[in-house]
C-alpha positions, -999 to 999 in steps of 0.1 A, spaced: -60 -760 214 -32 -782 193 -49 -779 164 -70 -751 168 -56 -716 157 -65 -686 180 -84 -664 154 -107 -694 155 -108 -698 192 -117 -663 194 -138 -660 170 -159 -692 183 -155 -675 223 -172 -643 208 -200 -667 190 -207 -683 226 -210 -654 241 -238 -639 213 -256 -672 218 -275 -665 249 -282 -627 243 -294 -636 207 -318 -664 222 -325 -640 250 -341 -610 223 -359 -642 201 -375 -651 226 -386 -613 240 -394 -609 207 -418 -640 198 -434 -631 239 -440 -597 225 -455 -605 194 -479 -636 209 -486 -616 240 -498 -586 215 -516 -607 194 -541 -618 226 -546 -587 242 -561 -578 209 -583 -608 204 -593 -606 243 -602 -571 242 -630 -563 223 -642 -530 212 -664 -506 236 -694 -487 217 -704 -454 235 -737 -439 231 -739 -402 234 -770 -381 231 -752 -342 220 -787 -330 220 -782 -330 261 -750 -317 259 -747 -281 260 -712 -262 243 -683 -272 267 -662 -301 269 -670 -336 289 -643 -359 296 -652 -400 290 -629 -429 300 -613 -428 266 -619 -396 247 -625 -360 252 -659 -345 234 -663 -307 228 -692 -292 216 -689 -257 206 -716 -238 190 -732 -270 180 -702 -290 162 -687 -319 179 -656 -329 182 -640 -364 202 -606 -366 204 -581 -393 223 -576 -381 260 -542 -398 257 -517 -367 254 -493 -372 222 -465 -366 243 -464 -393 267 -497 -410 268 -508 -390 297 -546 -388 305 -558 -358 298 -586 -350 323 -590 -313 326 -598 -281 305 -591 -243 315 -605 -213 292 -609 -235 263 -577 -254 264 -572 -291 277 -542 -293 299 -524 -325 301 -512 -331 343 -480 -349 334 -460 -327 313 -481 -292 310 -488 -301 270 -521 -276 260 -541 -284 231 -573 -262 216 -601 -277 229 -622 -272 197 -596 -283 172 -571 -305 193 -542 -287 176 -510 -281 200 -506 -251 219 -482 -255 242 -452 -283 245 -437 -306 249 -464 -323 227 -458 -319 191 -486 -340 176 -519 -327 179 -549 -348 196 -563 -380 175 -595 -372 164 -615 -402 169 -642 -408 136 -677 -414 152 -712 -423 135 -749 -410 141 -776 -433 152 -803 -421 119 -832 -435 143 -817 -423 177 -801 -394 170 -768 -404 195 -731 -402 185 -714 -434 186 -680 -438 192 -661 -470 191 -629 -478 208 
């Protein structure tokens, strides 16, 4: 320290210390972003085939979405609650109950009825097979 002034040496201390916590959060950063990246290109996308025509007005619950057929309009929504990501996997008097948190949504519309959610269900987009007549959904 004989020719070194102490606002330098602390200023090049505090630098050392930031070194390992600034190469610590690149490199969570870059695993993040490549690890992202190849779940997406591993994981391809899941078509469902549903025949409505068998499905009465109620509401059926599917590994990924929730459909509800009232009056014959369909509707598939996320089962994933907006709150926390809870699976939503059961429906009481026309309202689907997510277990985690007690979140309600309408089961026809997917709007919020009850907290803590504040985001109503996604509404997943679907297509109709013109020759089969079957809804298919893609996640």
């Amino acid at each position: 320290m004989n020719n070194v002034k102490i606002s330098e040496f602390y200023n090049r201390r505090a630098f050392l210390k930031l070194v390992p916590i600034a190469g610590t959060a690149l490199f969570l950063a870059f695993w993040y972003i490549l690890t992202g990246k190849n779940r997406k290109l591993l994981s391809k996308p899941v078509e469902w085939r549903i025949d409505t025509r068998k499905l009465g007005d109620g509401v059926y619950f599917y590994d990924n979405f929730i459909v509800s057929v009232n009056e014959g309009k369909t509707s598939i929504f996320s089962n994933k609650c907006t709150h926390a990501g809870c699976l939503i996997n059961r429906e009481i008097s026309g309202e689907l109950v997510c277990p985690c948190h007690g979140s309600k949504f309408n089961a026809k519309t997917g709007a919020v009825l009850r907290g803590p959610a504040i985001l109503p269900l996604h509404r997943l987009t679907y297509k109709v097979d013109s020759k089969t007549g079957e809804i298919v959904v893609i996640s």
